[in-house]
N, C-alpha and C positions, 0 to 999 in steps of 0.2 A: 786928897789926891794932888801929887804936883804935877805942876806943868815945867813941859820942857821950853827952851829956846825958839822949837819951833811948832810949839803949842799941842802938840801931842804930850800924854798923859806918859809918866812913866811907867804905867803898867805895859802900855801900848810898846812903849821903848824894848823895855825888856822881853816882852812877847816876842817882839820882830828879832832882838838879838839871837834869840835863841832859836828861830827855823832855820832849820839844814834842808837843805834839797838836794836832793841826789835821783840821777838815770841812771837804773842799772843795763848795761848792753856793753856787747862786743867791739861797739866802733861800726856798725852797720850801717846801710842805708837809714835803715827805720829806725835804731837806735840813737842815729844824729840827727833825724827830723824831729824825733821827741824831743830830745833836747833843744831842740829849735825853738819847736811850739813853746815849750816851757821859758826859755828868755824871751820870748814874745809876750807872752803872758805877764811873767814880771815886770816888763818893761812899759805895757800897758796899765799896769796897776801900781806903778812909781814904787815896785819894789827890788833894791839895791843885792837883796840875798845871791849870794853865787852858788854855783851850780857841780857838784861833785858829780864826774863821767866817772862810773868804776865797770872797770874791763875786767878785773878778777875773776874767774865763775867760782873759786873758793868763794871770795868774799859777797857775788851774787848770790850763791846758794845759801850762804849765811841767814839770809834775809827769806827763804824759805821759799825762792823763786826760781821757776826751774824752764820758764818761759819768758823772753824776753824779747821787745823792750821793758823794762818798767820804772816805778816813777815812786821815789819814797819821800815821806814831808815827817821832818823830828822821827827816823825809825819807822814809821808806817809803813806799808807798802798800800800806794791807794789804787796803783795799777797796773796789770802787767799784760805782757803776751799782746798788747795792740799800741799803735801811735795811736794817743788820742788827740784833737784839733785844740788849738790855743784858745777859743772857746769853750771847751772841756775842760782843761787842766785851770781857768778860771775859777768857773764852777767847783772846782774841787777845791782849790785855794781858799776860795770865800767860805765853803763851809767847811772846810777842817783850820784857818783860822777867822775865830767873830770876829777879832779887829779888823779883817779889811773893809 
């Protein structure tokens, strides 16, 4: 396994390149608190990933969501219909990726 410059493993590299995060919502109150929580979150966990706001409902509905806020990590949807706390979105970080 190599190492990088700053000592993370290049599988770790490439893992982290490749998460996408995205809040699907209208631009609402609760829609822009999730998103809140969610850059609090990575900001807490030294993670640089940006954050895709889609206001679409085509392109929500795409996603099979038909209640929002909700919260997609690489295409998943891990949560929808609630703001969940920066403690939350955490938690879900840590276990849908092993590298953090």
């Amino acid at each position: 396994m190599d190492i990088s410059s700053d000592g993370t493993s290049d599988v770790k590299a490439k893992q982290k390149e490749e998460a996408f995060i995205k809040v699907l919502g209208a631009g609402c109150t609760k829609c822009n608190e999730l998103e809140n929580n969610v850059r609090e979150a990575l900001k807490e966990l030294n993670i640089n990933d940006e954050i895709e706001h889609i206001t679409d409902f085509v392109q929500i509905a795409s996603y099979g969501v038909m209640s929002t806020p909700a919260l997609v990590l690489d295409k998943k949807v891990v949560c929808y219909g609630k703001v969940i706390s920066k403690k939350e979105v955490i938690e879900i970080l840590k276990r849908e990726y092993e590298w953090l």
